[in-house]
Wavefront OBJ file of the C-alpha trace (Angstrom):
o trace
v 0.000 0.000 0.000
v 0.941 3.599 -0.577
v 2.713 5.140 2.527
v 0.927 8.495 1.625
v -2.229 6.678 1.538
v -1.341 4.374 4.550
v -0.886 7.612 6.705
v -4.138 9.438 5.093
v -6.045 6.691 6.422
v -4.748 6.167 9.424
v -4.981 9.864 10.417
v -8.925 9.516 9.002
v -9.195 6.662 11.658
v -8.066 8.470 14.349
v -10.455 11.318 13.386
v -13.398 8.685 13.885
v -12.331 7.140 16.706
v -11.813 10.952 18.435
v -15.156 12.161 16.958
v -16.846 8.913 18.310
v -15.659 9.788 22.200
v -18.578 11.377 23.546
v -18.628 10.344 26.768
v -15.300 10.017 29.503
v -14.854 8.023 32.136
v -11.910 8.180 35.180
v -10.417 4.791 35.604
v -8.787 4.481 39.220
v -5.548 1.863 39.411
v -3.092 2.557 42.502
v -2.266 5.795 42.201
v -3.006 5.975 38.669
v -6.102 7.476 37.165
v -6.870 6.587 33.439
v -9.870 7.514 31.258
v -11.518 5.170 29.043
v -13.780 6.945 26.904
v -14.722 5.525 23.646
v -18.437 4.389 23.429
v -17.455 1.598 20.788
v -14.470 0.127 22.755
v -16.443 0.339 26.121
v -19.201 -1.462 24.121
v -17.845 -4.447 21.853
v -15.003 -5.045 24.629
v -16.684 -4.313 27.391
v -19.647 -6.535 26.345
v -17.339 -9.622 27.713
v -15.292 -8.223 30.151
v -13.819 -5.393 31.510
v -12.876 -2.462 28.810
v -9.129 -2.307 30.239
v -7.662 0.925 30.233
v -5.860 1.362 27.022
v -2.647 2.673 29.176
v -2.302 -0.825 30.429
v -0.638 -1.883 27.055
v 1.160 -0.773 24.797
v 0.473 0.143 21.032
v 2.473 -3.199 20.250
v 0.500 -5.440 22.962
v -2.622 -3.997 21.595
v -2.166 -4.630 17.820
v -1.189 -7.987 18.509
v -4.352 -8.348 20.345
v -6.679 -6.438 17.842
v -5.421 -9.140 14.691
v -6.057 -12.192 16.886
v -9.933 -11.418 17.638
v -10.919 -14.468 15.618
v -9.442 -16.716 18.483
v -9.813 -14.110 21.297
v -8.542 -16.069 24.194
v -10.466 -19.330 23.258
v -13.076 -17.169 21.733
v -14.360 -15.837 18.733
v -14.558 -11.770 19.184
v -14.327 -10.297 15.427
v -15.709 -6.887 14.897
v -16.986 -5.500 11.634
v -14.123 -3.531 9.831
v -15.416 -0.232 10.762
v -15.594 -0.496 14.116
v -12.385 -2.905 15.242
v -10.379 0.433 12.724
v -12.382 2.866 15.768
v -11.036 0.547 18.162
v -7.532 0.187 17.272
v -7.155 4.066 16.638
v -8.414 4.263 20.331
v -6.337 1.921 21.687
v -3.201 3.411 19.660
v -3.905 6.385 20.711
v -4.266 5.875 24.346
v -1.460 3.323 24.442
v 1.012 3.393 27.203
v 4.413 4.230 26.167
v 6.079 1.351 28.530
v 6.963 -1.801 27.334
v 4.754 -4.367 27.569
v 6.717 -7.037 25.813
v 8.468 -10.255 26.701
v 11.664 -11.767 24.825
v 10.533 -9.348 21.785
v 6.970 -10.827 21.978
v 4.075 -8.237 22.885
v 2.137 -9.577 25.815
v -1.335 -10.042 25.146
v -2.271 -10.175 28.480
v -2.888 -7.333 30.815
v -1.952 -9.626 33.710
v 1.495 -10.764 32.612
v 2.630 -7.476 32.857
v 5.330 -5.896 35.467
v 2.768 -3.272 36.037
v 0.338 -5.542 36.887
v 2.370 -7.811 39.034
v 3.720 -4.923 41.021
v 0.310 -3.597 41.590
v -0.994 -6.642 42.560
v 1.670 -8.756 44.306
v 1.460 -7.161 47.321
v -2.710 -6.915 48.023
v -3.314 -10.638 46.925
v -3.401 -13.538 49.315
v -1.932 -16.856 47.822
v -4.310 -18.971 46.118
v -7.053 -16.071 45.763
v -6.688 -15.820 41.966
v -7.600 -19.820 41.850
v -10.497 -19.888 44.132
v -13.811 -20.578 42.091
v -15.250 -16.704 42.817
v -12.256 -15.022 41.454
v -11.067 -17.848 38.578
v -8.627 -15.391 37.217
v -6.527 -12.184 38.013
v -8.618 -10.948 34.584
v -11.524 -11.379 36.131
v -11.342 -7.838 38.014
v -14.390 -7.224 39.372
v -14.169 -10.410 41.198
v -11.849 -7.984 43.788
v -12.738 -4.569 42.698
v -16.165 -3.783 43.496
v -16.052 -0.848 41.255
v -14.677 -2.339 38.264
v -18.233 -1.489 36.859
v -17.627 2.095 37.673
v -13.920 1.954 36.159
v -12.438 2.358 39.535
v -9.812 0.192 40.370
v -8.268 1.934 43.774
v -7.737 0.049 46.496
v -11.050 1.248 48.579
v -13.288 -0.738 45.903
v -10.801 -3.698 46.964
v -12.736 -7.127 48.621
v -10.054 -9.912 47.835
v -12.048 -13.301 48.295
v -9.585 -15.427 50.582
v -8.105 -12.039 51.803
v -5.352 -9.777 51.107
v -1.724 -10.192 51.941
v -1.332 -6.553 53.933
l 1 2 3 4 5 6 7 8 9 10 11 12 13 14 15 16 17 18 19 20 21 22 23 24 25 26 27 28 29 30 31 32 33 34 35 36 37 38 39 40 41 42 43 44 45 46 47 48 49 50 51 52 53 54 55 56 57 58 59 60 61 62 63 64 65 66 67 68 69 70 71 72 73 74 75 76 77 78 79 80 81 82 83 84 85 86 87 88 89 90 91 92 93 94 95 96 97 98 99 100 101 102 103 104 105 106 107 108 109 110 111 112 113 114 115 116 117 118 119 120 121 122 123 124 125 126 127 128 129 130 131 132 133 134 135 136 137 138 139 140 141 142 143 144 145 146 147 148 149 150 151 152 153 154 155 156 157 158 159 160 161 162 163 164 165
């Protein structure tokens, strides 16, 4: 493809994808706050789980997840052309700048990162992740009763099994 064009349409995508954010919502991690604001992402993503804050991955992690939809961790999750282009101009976009890779491999998976470990190494009791009401450190509103609400602090925090501190 054209590089001229290639550019032209990415810029066009991020145009949609910044015209489609109508509506912004705080996302509480840690210290951290993040905003995840983009009806479609918070829609087809957050239809099956939680719509992770873009700034958990990087713009590498998140490509590699956005081409894989087809087998979406064990399921199928493709999106219509128009709106998985919305949802990786988001997700580019709001990318964190840290890396999020392993051995020159993007991780797909929020939870494998060092962020994520650090964060959570500390507040989780051994063996919480595997008991049957959490099933996995994905599943974050197992712990974070206001997941729903996009906050992620540690007040919302009820560890099943109980924390470590």
């Amino acid at each position: 493809m054209n590089p001229v064009r290639s550019t032209l349409r990415l810029a066009a995508i991020v145009a949609i994808a910044a015209a489609a954010t109508a509506q912004a919502f705080p996302v509480h991690a840690g210290d951290h706050v993040y905003r995840v604001d983009n009806p479609v992402y918070q829609q087809e993503c957050g239809s099956c789980h939680v719509a992770y804050p873009p700034q958990l991955l990087s713009t590498y992690s998140w490509y590699a997840v956005m081409t894989g939809l087809e087998a979406h961790f064990g399921t199928d999750a493709s999106l219509d052309r128009k709106q998985r282009g919305q949802i990786v101009a988001y997700l580019a976009l709001n990318a964190s700048e840290r890396d999020t890779s392993a051995g020159g491999m993007p991780l797909l998976r929020i939870t494998e990162t060092r962020w994520f470990a650090k964060e959570h190494r500390k507040e989780i009791a051994a063996g919480a992740a595997r008991r049957e009401e959490v099933k996995s450190m994905a599943n974050c509103d197992a712990c974070h009763r206001g997941a729903d609400r996009f906050d992620y602090a540690g007040r919302s925090l009820d560890v099943p099994g109980g924390r470590t501190r």
